[in-house]
N, C-alpha and C positions, 0 to 999 in steps of 0.2 A: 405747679411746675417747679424744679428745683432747679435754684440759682448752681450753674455751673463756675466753679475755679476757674480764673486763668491762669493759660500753660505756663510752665516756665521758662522764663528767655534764658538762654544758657546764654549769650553775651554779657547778659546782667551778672549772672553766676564768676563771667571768669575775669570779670575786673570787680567785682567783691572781691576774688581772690587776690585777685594783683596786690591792691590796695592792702591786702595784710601785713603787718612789720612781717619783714623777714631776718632770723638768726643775723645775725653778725659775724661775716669769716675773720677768721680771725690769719692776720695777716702782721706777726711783729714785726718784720722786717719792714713795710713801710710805715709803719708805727712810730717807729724806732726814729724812721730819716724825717716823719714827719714830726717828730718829739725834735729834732736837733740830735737825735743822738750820733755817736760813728757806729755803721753796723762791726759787727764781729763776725768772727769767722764762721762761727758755728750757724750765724743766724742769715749768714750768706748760703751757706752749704745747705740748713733746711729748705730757705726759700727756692732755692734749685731743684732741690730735689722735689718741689711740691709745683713750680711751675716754669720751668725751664726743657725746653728739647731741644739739645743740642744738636748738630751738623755729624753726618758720617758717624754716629757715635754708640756703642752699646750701652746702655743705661741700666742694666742689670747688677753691673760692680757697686752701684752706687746705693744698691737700698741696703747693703749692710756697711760700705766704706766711703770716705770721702771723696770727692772726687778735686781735681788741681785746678784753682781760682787765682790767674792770671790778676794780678791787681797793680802791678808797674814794669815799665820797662825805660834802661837806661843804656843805649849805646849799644852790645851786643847783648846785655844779661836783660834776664827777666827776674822777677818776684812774684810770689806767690803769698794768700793772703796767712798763711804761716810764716812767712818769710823765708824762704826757701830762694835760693837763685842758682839760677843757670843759666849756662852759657845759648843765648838761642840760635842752637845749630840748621833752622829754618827758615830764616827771615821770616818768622810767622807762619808764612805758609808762602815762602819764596815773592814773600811782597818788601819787607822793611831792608831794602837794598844798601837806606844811607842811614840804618839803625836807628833805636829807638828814643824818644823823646826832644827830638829836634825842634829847638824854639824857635827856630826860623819858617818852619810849616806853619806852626802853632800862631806865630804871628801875621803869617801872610793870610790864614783863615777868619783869624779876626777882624782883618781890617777890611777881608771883602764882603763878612755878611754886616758891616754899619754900612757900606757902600750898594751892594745889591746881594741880596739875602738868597734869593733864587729866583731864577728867570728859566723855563724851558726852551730848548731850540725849535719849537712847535711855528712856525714861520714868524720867528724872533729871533735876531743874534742877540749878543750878548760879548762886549768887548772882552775880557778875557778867555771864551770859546775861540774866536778868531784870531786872539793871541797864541793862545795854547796849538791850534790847530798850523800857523806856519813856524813856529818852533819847533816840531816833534816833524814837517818837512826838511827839518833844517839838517836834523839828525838823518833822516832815510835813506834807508838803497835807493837807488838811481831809478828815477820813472814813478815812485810814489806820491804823487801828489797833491789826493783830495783825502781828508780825512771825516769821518765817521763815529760819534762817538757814541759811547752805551756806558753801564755803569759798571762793568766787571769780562772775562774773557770769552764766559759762556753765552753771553746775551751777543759779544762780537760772533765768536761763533755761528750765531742763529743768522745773524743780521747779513753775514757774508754768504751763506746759502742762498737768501730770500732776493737780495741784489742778484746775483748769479743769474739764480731763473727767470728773474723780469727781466734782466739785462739780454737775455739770451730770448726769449718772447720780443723783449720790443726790437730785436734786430735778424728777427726770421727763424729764429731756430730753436720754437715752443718746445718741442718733445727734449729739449735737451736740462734732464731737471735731476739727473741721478750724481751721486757722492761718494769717491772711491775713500777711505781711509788705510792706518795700518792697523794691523792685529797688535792686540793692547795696548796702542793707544785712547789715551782718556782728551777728550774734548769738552766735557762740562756735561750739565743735568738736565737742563729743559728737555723738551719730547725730543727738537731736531737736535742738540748737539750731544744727546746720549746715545740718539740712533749712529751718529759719525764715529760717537765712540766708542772701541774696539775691545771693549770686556764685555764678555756676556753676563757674566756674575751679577755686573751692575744694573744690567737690563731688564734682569729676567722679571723681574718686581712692577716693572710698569710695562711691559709687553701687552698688546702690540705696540709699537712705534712708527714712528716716520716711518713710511717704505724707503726702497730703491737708496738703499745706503748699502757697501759694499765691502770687506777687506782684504788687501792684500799682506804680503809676509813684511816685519820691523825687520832692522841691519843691525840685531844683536850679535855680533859677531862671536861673543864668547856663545852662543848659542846653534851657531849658524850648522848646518849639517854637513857632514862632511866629503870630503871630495874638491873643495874650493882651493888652489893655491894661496890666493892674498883675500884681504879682504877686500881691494879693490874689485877683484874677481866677482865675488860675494853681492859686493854690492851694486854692480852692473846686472846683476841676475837677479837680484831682488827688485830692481827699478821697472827690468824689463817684463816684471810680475805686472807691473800697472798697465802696460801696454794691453799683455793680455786680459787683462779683464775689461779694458775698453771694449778691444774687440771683440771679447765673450758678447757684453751689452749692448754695446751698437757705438759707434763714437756720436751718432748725431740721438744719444740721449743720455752721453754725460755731461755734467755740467761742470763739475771741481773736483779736485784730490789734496785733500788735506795732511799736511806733515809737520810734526814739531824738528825744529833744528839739534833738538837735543829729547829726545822721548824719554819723559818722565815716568810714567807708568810701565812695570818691565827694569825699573832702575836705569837711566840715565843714561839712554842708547844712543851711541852716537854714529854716524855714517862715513864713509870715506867720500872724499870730494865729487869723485866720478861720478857716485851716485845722485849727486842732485844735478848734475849735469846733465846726466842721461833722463833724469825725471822730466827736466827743462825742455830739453829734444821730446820727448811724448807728451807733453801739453802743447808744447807750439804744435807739430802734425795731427793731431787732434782734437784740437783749438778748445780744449781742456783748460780751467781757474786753477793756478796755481796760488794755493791756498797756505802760507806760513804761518803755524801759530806757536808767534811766541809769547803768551800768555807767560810764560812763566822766561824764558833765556832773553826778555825784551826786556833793557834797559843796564847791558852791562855785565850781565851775570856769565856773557862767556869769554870777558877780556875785548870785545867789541861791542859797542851799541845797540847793536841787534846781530842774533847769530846768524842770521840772513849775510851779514856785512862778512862775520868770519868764515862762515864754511860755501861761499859764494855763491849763494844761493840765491836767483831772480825771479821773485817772486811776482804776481799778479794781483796778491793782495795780501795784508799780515797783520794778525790777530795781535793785539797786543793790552794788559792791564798791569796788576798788580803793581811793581814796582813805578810805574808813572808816575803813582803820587806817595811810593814808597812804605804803602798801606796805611797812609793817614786819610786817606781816605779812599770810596769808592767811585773808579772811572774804570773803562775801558775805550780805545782808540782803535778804528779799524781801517789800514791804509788803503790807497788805492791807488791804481792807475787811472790815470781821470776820465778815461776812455768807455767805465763802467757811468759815468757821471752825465756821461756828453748825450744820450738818450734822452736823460730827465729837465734839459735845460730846451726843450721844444712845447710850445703847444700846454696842454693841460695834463700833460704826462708827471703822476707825482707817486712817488716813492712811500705807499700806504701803511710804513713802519715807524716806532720809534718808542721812547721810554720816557717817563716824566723826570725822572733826575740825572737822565744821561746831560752830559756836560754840564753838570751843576756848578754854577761861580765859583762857590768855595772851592768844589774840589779840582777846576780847572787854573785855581788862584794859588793851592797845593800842590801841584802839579809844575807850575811854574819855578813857583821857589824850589821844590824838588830837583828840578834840571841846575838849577842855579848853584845848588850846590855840587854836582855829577860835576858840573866844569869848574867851577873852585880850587876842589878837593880832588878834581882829575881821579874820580873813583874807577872809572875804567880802567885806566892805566896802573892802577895799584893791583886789578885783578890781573891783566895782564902777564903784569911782571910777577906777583906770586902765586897762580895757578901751577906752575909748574915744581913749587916747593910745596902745594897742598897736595898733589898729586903725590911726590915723593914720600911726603907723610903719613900719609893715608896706605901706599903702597908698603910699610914695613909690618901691618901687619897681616899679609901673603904668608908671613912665617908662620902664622896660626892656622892648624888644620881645618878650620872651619872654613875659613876666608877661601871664597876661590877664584873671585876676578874682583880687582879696582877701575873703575871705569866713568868715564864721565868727562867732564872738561871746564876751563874756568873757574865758578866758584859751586859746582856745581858736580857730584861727587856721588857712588852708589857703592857698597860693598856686597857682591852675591854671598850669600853664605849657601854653605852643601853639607853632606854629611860623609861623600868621599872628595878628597880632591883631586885624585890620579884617576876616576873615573866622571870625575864635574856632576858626582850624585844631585838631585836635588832634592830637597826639604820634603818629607812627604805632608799630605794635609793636616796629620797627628802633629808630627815636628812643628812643621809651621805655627799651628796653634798654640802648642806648649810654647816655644821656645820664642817667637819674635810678639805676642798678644799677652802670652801667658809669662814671663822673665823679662826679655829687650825694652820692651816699651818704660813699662813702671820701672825699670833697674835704672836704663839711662837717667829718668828725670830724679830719681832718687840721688843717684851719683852725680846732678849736675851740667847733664844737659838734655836739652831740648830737639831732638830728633824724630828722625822714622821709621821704623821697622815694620816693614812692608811687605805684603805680596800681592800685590796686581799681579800676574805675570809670576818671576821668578823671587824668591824669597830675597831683601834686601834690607841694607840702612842704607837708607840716605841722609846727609847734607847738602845745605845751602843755607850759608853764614852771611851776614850784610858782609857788602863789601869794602867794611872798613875794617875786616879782619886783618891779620899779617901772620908770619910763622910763630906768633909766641902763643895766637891762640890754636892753630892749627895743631901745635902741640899737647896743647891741655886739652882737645878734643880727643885725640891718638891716645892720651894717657888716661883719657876717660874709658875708651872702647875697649881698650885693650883686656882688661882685667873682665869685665864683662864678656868680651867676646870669647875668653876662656873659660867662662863659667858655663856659657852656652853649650860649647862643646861637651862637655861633661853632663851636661842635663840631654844630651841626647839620646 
């Protein structure tokens, strides 16, 4: 009889293989940091290109060209690892409000992770949480007074839908769980706050989404159609858009209507007063979440504290990050009227959400000294008082045929561009590409500043400078744009 082989174990097989040396990637760049060495530039820019994915960004320019490596920033300028500097006409990304390199952050961060390093608010405070939370009442519109925190605008976002609909379940009235927004408005990227938010463009890529999210028309008034006297006119008729699509819905299955004080996407739309008033009136009759986010106009950037306070706006609750901790680090803060709050303080009713580094010591210890300097240096007040010279600014170049409305408020500024101005043409999606992807962008930061040329919505540059700018940079912005903004023209 013949002795039969035993079969072979294929587990046996695949840790033989494991167990093989494998190649060596070869990786100079941490070579390099692990030698002591300083990397360079060139060996920053391979290692990017071999394992970095950046945010929003095309990655295609980069396999034959370098792409811009951010490596300091001082006060309003940044540096690149060429050394290259410009003016940053962004705050980042409308976060570094009390500009860059601040040793008073720097310090306050050090000395809370030798003190407490991280603690989540997971049914644990944590003294500087509780700190941070009745200072940032201290500052709010009237009636906000339970805070919320998360680690950025979009996670607030999420977080103020999800209270909404428990808040509205645990006091009778389940079916009410749907979300009006405006058309091009951007509210952040997770599933619910991309569904709130009002580009399709952005959406079409992770469809489907959240349901029962809704939009009504923005108060782009250089946009607005025609037939309107004022824009107050305009803007009562755009508010009473909301109403109707309540009533399209059902009002006992809406939940909230979300509005930035200043709409950033669309370029820097702003409302006439009436209109948040008459918004005010169709939430309270249809007992609708008045929903603020100022993600980006919280903490200053419209010559008030919150644009809520300037354009009088009574919010039911208001989204608020970036600037908090002036982009040194990442928080977001989400207000409230405590009325959403007074449900969860019965019984074993508990709030089934939250983030592990939302209200992180350090950056709620950031956060602090951040404010600390806002009243120091009375940085409101300096916007205040020279919003109305950047506006003037910004507004000389109207003289240029491309330019065809300046609009915005604060520190906080959009320029449409068109290709007629007597007929307000706009950009077609050729133009667009050539001119604001393909010129604007690379031209600004070559010339020295750090901006956006844009189209969400209508073709545009924006800024938004810390606000420890004054007229003398307002000007070296103006005389940045200028000569660019005619070469535009000509490339059309």
């Amino acid at each position: 009889m013949a002795i039969q082989k035993p079969k072979a174990n294929p587990l046996k097989a695949l840790i033989q293989k494991a167990r093989k040396p494998k190649a060596q990637k070869k990786l100079p760049l941490f070579e390099a940091m692990r030698d002591g060495e300083t990397p360079t530039d060139s060996m920053l820019q391979r290692s990017a290109k071999d394992h970095l994915w950046m945010h929003f960004t095309r990655h295609s320019p980069f396999q034959d060209g370098d792409m811009n490596i951010i490596a300091k920033g001082d006060g309003i300028y940044l540096w690149d690892t060429k050394g290259h500097k410009v003016i940053d006409g962004l705050s980042g990304l409308f976060a570094v409000n009390a500009g860059h390199g601040r040793k008073e952050l720097a310090e306050a961060a050090a000395k809370q992770m030798l003190e407490l390093d991280f603690m989540p608010l997971w049914g644990y405070a944590h003294p500087r949480a509780v700190e941070l939370a009745e200072r940032l009442v201290s500052y709010a519109p009237e009636g906000l007074t339970r805070i919320f925190f998360t680690t950025g605008g979009g996670e607030a976002v999420e977080s103020a839908w999800k209270i909404a609909k428990q808040y509205f379940k645990l006091t009778g009235q389940p079916t009410k769980t749907k979300v009006i927004s405006r058309m091009t408005a951007y509210h952040g990227t997770s599933h619910g706050a991309l569904s709130i938010t009002g580009i399709a463009a952005m959406k079409q890529a992770f469809e489907p989404l959240v349901p029962s999210t809704f939009r009504v028309p923005n108060t782009n008034w250089f946009r607005a159609p025609e037939g309107f006297k004022s824009e107050e006119e305009f803007g009562i008729w755009a508010a009473n858009r909301i109403e109707e699509a309540i009533l399209f819905e059902g009002p006992e299955t809406v939940a909230a209507f979300y509005v930035e004080p200043i709409q950033n996407s669309g370029g820097c739309i702003t409302a006439h007063p009436a209109y948040f008033k008459r918004v005010r009136e169709i939430c309270d009759k249809y007992d609708v979440v008045l929903v603020a986010d100022e993600t980006i106009t919280g903490y200053g950037r419209t010559g008030e504290m919150f644009g809520c306070q300037r354009y009088g706006i009574e919010p039911d609750m208001m989204i608020t990050a970036k600037a908090i901790t002036s982009g040194a680090q990442p928080l977001g803060a989400l207000f409230m009227k405590d009325k959403f709050f007074e449900p969860f303080t019965k019984g074993t009713t508990t709030f089934p959400h939250g983030y592990t580094f939302a209200a992180h010591p350090v950056a709620c210890a950031v956060a602090l000294a951040n404010l600390d300097i806002y009243d120091r240096e009375r940085l409101v007040d300096n916007v205040r008082t020279n919003s109305p010279v950047f506006r003037k600014t910004l507004e000389k170049l109207k003289d240029l045929p491309i330019v065809g409305d300046v609009r915005g408020d604060g520190y906080f500024f959009a320029i449409e561009l068109v290709s007629d101005k007597a007929t307000m043409q706009r950009l077609t999606p050729d133009q667009r590409e050539r001119i604001l992807r393909g010129y604007l962008n690379p031209a600004m930061y070559k010339a020295g500043l750090y901006a956006r040329a844009d189209d969400r919505g209508d073709a545009v540059v924006q800024l938004a400078p810390p606000l420890t700018c004054g007229p003398a940079e307002f000007d070296q912005m103006e005389a940045i744009l200028r000569p660019l903004l005619e070469e535009a023209w000509k490339k059309l």
